[in-house]
GUVODREN-816893 format. One line per field, with one value per atom (N, C-alpha, C): x, y, z; residue in one letter; atom name. Coordinates in nm, 3 decimals. Last residue first. Example, Ala and Ser with C-alpha at 12.3 -4.5 7.8 and 13.67 -1.06 7.14 Angstrom:
BEGIN
east: c(1.285,1.367,1.290,1.319,1.230,1.320) $
north: c(-0.225,-0.106,0.003,-0.569,-0.450,-0.330) $
up: c(0.708,0.714,0.787,0.780,0.780,0.780) $
resn: c(S,S,S,A,A,A) $
name: c(N,CA,C,N,CA,C) $
END
This chain:
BEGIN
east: c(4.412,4.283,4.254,4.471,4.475,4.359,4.467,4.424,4.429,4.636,4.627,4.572,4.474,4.484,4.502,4.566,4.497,4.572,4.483,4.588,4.472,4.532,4.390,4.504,4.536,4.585,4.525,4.291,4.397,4.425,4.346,4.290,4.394,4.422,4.370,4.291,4.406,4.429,4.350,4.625,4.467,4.492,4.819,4.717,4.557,4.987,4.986,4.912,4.847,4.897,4.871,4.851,4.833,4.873,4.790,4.851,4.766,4.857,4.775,4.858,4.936,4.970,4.863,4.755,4.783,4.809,4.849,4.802,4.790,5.023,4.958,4.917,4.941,5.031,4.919,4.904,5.016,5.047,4.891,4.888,4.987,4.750,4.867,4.857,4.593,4.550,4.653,4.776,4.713,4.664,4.895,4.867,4.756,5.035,5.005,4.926,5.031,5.195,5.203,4.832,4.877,5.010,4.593,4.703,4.736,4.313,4.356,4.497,4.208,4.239,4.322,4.064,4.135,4.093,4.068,4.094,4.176,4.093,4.000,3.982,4.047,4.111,4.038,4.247,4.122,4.129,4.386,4.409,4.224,4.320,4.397,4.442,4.147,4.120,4.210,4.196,4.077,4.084,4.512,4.462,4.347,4.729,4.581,4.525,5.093,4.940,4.785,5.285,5.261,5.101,5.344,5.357,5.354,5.393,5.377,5.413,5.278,5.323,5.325,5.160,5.130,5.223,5.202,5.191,5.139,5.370,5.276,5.290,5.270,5.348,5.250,5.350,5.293,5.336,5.378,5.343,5.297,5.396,5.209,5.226,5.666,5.563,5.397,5.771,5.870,5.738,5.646,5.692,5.734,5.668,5.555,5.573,5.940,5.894,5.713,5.994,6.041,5.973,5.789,5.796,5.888,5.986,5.820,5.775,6.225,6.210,6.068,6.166,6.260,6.199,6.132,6.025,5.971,6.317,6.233,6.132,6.497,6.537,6.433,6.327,6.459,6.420,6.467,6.282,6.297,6.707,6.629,6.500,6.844,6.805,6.779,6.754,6.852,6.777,6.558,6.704,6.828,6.347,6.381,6.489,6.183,6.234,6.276,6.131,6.310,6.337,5.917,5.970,6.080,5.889,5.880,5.876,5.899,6.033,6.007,5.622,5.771,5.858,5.478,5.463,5.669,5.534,5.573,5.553,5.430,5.606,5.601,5.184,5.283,5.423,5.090,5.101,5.213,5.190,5.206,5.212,4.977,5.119,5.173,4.702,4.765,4.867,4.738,4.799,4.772,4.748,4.885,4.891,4.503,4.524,4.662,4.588,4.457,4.485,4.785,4.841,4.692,4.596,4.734,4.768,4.389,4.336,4.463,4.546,4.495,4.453,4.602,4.719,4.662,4.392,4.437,4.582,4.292,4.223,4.292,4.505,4.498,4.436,4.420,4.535,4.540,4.147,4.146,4.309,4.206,4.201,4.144,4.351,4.469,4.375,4.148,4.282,4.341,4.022,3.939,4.036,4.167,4.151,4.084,4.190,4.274,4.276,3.921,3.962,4.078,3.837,3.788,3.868,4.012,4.054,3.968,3.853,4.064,4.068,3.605,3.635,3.753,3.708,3.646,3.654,3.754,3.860,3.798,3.535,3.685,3.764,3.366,3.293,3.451,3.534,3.504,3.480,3.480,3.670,3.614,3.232,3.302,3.404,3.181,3.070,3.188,3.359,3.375,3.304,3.176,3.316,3.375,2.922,2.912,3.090,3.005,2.988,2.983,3.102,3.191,3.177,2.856,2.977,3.045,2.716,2.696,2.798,2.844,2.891,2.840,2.831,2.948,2.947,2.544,2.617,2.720,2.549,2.501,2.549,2.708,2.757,2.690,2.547,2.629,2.691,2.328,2.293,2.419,2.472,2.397,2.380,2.489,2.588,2.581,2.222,2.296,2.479,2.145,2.073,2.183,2.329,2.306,2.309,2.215,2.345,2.414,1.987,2.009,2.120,2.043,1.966,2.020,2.160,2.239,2.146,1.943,2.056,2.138,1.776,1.753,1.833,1.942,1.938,1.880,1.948,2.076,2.054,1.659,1.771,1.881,1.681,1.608,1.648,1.835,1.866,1.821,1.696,1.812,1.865,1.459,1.417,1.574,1.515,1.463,1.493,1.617,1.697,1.632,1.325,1.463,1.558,1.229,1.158,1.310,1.455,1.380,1.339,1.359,1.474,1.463,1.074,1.141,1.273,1.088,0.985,1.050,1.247,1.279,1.213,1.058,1.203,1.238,0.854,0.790,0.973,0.956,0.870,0.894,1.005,1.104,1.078,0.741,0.853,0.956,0.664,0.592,0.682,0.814,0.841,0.756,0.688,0.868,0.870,0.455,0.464,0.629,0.200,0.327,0.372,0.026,-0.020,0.096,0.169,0.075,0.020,0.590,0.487,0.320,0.684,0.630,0.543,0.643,0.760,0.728,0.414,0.417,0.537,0.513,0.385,0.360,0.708,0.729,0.638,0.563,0.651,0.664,0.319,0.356,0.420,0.561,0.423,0.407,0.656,0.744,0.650,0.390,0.487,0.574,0.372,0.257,0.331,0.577,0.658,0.484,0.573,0.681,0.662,0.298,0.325,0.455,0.421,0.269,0.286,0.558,0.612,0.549,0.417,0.518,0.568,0.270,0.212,0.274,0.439,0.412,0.301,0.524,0.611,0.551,0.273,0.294,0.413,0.271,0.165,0.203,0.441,0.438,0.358,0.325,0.474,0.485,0.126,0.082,0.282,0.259,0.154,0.151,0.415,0.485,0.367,0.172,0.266,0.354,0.083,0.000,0.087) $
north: c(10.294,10.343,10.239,10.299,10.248,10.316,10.615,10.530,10.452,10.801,10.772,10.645,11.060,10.939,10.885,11.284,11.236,11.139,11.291,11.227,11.273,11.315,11.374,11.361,11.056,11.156,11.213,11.059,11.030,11.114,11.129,11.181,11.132,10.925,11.058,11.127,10.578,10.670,10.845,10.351,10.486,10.556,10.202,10.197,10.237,10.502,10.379,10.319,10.748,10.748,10.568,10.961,10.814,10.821,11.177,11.147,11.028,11.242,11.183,11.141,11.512,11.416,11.399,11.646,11.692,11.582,11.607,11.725,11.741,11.408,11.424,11.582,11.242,11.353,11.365,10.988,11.057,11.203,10.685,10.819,10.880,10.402,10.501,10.630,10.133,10.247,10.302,9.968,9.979,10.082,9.993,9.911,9.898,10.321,10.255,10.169,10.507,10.458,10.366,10.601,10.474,10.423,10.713,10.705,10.564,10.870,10.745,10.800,11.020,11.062,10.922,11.202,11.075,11.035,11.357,11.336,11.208,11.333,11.438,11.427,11.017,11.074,11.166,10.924,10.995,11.047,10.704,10.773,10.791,10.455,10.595,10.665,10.306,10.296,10.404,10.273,10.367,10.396,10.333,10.247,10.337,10.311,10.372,10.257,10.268,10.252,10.262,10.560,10.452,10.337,10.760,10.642,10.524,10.985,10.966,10.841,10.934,10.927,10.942,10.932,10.961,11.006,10.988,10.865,10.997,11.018,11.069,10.996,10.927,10.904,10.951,10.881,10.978,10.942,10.745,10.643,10.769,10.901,10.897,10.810,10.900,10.899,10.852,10.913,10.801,10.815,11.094,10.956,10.871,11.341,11.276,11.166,11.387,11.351,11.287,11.435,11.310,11.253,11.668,11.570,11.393,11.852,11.839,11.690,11.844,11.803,11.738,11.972,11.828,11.763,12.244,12.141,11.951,12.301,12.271,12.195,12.335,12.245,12.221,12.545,12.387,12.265,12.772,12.722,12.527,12.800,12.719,12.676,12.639,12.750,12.717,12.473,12.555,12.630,12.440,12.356,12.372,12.486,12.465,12.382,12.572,12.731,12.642,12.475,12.475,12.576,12.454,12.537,12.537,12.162,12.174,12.281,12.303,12.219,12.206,12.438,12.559,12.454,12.195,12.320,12.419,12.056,12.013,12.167,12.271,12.279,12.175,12.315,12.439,12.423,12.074,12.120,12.201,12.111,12.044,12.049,12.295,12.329,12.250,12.161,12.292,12.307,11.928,11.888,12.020,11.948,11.972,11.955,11.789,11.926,11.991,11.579,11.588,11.773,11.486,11.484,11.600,11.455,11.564,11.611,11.280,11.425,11.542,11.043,11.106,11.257,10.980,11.000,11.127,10.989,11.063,11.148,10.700,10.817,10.992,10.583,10.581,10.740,10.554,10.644,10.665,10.456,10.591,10.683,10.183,10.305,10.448,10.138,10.143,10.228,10.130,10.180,10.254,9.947,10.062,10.169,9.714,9.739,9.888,9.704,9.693,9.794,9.654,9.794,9.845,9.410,9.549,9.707,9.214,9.247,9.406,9.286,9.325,9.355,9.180,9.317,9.395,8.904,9.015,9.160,8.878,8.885,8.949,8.912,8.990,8.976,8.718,8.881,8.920,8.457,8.517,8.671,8.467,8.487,8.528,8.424,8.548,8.561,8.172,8.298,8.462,8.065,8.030,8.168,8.090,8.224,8.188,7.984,8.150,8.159,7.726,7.813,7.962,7.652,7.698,7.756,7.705,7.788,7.809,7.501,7.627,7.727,7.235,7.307,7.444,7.308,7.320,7.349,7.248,7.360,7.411,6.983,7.097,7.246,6.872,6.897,6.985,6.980,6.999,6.995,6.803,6.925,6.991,6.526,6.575,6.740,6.527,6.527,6.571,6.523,6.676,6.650,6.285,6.426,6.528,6.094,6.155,6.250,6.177,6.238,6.243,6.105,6.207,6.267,5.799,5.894,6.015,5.771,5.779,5.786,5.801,5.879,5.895,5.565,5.717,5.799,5.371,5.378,5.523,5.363,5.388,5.421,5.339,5.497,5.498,5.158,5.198,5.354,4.970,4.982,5.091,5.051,5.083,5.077,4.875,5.009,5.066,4.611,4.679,4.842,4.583,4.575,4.667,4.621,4.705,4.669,4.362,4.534,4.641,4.162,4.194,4.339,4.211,4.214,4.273,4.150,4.281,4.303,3.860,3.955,4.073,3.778,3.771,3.891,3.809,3.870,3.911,3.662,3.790,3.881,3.446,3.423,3.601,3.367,3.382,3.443,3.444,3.516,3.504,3.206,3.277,3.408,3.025,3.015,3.133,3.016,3.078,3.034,3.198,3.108,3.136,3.406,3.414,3.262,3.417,3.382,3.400,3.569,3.532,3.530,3.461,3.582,3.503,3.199,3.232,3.339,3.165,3.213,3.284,3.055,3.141,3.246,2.803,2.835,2.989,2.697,2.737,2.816,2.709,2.791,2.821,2.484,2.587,2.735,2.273,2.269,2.462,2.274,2.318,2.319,2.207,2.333,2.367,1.933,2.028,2.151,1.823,1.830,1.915,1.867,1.908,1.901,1.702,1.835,1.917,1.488,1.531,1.675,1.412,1.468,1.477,1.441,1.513,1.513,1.174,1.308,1.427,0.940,1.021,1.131,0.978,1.009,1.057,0.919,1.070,1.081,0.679,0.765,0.902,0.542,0.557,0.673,0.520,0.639,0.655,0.373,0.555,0.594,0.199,0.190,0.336,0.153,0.143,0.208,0.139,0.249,0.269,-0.118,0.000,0.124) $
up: c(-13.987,-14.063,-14.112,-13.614,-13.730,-13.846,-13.432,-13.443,-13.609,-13.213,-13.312,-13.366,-12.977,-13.031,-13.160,-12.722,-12.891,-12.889,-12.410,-12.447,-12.651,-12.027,-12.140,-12.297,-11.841,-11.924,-11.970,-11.506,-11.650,-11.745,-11.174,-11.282,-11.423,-10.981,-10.954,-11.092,-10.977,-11.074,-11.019,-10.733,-10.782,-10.887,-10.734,-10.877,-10.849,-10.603,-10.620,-10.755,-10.713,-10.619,-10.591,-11.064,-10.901,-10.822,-11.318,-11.176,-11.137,-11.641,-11.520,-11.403,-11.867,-11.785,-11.708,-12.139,-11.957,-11.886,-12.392,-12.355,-12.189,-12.600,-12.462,-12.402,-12.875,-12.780,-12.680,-12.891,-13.062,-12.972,-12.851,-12.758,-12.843,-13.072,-12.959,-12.936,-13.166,-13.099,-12.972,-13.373,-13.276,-13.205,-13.578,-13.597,-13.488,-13.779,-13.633,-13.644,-13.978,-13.923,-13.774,-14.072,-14.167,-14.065,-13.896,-13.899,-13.953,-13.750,-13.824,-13.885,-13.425,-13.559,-13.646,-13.167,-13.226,-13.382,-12.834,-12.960,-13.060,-12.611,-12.628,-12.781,-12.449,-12.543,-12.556,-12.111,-12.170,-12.315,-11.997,-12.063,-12.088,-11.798,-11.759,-11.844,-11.978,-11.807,-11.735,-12.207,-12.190,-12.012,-12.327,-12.265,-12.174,-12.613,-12.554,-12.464,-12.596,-12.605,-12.530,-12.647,-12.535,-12.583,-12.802,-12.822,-12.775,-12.466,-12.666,-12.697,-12.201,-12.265,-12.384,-11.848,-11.988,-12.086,-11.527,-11.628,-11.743,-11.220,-11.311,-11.429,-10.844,-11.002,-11.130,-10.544,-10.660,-10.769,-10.273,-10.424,-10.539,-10.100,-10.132,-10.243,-10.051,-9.919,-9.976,-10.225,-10.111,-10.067,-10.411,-10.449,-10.323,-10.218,-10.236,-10.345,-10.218,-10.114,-10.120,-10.503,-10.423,-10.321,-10.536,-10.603,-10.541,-10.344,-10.376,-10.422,-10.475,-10.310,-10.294,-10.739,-10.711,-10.613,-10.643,-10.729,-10.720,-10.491,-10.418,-10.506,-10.751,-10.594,-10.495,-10.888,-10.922,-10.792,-10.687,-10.736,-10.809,-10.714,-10.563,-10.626,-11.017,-10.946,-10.789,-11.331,-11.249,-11.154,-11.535,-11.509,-11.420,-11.541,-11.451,-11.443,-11.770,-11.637,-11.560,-11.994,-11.945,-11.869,-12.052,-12.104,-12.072,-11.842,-12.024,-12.094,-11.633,-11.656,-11.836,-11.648,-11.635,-11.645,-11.593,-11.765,-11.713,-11.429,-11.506,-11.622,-11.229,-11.198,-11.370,-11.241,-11.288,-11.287,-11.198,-11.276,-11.370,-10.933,-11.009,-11.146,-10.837,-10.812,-10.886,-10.890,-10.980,-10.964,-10.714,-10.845,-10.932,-10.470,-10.498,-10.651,-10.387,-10.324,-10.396,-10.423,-10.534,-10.494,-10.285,-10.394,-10.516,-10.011,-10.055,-10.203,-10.111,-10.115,-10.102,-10.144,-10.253,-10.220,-9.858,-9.940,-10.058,-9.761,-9.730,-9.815,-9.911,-9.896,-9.886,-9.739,-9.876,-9.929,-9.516,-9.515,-9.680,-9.555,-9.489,-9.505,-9.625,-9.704,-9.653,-9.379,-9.488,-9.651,-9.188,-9.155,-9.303,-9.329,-9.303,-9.307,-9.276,-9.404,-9.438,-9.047,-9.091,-9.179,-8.947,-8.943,-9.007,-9.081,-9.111,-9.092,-8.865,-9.042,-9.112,-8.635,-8.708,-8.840,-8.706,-8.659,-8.691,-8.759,-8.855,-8.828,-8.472,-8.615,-8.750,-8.400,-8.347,-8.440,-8.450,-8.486,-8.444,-8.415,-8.567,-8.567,-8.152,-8.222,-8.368,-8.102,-8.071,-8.127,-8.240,-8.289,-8.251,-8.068,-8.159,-8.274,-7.822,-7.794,-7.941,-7.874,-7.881,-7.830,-7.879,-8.007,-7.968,-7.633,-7.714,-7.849,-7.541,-7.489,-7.593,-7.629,-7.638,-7.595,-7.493,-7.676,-7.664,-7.201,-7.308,-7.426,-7.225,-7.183,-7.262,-7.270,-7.433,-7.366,-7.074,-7.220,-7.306,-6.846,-6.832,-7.012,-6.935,-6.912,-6.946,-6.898,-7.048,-7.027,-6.644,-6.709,-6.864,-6.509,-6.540,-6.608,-6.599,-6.695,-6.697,-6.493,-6.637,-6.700,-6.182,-6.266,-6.390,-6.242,-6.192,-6.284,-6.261,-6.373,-6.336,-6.071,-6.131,-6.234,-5.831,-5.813,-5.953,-5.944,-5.980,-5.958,-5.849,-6.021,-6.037,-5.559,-5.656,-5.823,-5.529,-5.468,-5.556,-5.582,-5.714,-5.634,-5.415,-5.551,-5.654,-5.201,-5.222,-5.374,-5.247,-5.202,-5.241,-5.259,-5.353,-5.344,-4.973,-5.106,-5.307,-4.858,-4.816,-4.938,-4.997,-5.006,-4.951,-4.865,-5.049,-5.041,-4.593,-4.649,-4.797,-4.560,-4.557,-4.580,-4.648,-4.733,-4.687,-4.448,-4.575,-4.658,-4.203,-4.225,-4.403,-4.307,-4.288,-4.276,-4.251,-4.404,-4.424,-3.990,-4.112,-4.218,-3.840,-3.888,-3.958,-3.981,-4.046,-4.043,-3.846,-3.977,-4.035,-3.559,-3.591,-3.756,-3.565,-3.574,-3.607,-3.289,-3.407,-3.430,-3.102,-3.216,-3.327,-2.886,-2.944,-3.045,-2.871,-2.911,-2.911,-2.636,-2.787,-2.797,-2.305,-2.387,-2.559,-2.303,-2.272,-2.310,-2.404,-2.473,-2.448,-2.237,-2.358,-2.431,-2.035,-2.058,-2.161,-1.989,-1.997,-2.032,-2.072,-2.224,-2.156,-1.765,-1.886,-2.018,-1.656,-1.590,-1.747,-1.753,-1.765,-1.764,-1.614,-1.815,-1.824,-1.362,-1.427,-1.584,-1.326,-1.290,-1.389,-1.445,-1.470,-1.467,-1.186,-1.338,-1.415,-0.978,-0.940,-1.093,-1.014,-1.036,-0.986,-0.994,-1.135,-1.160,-0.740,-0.792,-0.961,-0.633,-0.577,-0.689,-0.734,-0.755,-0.712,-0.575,-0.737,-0.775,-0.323,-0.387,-0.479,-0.290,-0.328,-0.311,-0.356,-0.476,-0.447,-0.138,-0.242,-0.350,0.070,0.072,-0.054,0.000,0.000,0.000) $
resn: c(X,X,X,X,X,X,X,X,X,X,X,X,X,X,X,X,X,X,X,X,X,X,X,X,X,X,X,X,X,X,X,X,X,X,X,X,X,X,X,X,X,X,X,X,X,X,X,X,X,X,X,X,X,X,X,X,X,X,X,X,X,X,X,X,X,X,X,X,X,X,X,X,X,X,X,X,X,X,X,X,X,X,X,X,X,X,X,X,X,X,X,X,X,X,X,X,X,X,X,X,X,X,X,X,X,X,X,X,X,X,X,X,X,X,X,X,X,X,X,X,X,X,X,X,X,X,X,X,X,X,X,X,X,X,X,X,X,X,X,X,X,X,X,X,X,X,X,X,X,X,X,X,X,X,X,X,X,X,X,X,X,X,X,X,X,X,X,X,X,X,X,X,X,X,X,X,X,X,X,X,X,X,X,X,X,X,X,X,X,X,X,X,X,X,X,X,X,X,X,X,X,X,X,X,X,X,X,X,X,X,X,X,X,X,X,X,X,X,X,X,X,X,X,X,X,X,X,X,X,X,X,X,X,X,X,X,X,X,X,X,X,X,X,X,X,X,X,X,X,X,X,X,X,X,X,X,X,X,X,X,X,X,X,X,X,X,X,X,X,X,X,X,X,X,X,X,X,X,X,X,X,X,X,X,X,X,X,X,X,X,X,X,X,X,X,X,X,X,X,X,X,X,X,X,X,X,X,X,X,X,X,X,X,X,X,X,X,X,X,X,X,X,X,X,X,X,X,X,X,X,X,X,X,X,X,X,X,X,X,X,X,X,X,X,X,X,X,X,X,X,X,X,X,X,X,X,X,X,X,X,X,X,X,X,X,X,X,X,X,X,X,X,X,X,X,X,X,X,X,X,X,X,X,X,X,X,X,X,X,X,X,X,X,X,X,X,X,X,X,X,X,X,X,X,X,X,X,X,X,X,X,X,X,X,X,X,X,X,X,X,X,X,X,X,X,X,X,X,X,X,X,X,X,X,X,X,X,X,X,X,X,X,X,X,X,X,X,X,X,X,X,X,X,X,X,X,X,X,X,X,X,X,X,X,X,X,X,X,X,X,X,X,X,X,X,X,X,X,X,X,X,X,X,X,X,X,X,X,X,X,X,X,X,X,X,X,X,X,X,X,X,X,X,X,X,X,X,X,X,X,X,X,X,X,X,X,X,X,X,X,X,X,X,X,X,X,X,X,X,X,X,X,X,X,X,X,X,X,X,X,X,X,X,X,X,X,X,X,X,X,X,X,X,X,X,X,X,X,X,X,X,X,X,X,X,X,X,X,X,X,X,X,X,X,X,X,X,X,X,X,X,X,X,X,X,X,X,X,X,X,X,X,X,X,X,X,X,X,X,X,X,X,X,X,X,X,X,X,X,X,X,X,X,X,X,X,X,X,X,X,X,X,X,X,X,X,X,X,X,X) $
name: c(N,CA,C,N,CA,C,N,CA,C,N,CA,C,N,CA,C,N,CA,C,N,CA,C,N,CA,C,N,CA,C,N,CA,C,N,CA,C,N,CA,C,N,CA,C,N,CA,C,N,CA,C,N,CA,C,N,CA,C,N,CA,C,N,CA,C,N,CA,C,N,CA,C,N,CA,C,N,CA,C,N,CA,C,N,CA,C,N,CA,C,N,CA,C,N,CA,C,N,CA,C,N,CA,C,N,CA,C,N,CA,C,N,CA,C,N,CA,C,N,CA,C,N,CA,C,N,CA,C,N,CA,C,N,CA,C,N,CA,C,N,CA,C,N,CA,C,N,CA,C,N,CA,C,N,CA,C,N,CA,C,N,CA,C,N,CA,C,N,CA,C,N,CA,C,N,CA,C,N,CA,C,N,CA,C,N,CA,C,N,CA,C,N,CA,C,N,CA,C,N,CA,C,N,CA,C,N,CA,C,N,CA,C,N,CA,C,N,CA,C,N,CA,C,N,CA,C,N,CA,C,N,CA,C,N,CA,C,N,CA,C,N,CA,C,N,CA,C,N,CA,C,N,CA,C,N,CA,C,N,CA,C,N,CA,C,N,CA,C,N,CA,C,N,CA,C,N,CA,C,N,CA,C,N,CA,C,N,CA,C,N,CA,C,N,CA,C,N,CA,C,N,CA,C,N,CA,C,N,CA,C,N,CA,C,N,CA,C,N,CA,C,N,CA,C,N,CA,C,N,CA,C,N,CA,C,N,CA,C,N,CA,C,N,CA,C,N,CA,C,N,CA,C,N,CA,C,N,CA,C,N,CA,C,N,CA,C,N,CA,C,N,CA,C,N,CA,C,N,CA,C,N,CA,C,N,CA,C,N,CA,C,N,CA,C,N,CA,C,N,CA,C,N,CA,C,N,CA,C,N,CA,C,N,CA,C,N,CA,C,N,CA,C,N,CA,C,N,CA,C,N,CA,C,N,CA,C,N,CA,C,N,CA,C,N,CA,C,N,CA,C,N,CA,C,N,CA,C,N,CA,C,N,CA,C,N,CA,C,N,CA,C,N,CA,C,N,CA,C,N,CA,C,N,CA,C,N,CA,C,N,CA,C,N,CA,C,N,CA,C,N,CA,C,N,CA,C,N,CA,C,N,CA,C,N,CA,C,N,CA,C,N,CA,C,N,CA,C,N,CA,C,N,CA,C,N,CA,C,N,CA,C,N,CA,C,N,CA,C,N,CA,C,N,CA,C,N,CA,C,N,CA,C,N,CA,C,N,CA,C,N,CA,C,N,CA,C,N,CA,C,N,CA,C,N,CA,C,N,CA,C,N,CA,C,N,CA,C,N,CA,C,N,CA,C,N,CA,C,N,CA,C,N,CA,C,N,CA,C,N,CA,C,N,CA,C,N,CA,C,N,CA,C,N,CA,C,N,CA,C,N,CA,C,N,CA,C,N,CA,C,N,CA,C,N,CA,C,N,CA,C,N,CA,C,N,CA,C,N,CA,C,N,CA,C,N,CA,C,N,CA,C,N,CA,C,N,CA,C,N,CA,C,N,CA,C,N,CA,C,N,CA,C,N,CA,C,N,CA,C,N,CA,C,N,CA,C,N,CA,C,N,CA,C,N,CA,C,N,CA,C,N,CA,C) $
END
């Protein structure tokens, strides 16, 4: 009788114990969570968090596409408008250059155009032979040099030279058995230049073939 209730006290002492521990554990575990459902539910937020970073990374680097594209048409525009600019500047140079050189040109002509009654008067008085001698002589000379070194002066027209309409003028013109071609048979008022400006052409008769 005593052996039968020890058994009995002994297997309701572990009744007790493995009831006590079904307990715990049961109490231990979130409610109503299953340890695979939180796996299930980790994973799934992993993925979304990965997702989520990547597409931070792919729009970041759209981003910086665009403004890398932005950034180049920038550039070419730049470089056309200072490309647009070296041209209007150099054009600008070359104009004034050229503005420069016939403004001095210009300038040249209105001395020589201003000097050509004095001129005149010095070739008529050397072709009477008032000037084979003297100071008047000497300054004629001076006159004349200094506007050859300086304005390109030069006087043109000749006897027997050939007619040429572009700096000879004919006041007169007359057929002649002794010429094959149209020549300057006399000259009546030399022409002045100044380089290959023509100031005024010869005033010249003309002999012309018959």
């Amino acid at each position: 009788m005593t052996e039968r209730n020890h058994e009995s006290s002994q297997e309701d002492r572990e009744d007790v114990t493995v009831g006590a521990d079904e307990n715990f554990v049961e109490d231990s575990a979130p409610s109503g969570a299953e340890p695979g459902k939180i796996d299930e539910d980790i994973s799934h937020l992993e993925e979304q968090l990965s997702d989520i970073e990547i597409d931070e990374d792919v729009d970041e680097l759209t981003r910086a596409r665009k403004e890398l594209e932005q950034l180049g048409d920038d550039l070419a525009r730049a470089r056309a408008d200072h490309y647009n600019l070296t041209q209007q500047y150099n054009n600008y140079v070359r104009r004034s250059k050229s503005d420069i050189a016939a403004a001095r040109g210009l300038g040249h002509d209105d001395v020589v155009e201003a000097l050509m009654p004095v001129l005149d008067d010095i070739e008529a008085a050397r072709a009477a032979g008032a000037l084979n001698d003297g100071p008047f002589a000497a300054i004629a000379t001076k006159l004349e040099t200094t506007l050859t070194n300086r304005y390109e002066f030069e006087r043109f027209g000749a006897e027997g030279e050939e007619f040429d309409p572009t700096i000879h003028e004919a006041v007169l013109a007359q057929p002649s058995a002794d010429v094959e071609v149209e020549q300057v048979q006399q000259v009546i008022q030399q022409g002045y230049r100044t380089g290959e400006r023509v100031l005024r052409p010869a005033k010249v008769i003309v002999a012309k073939p018959e």
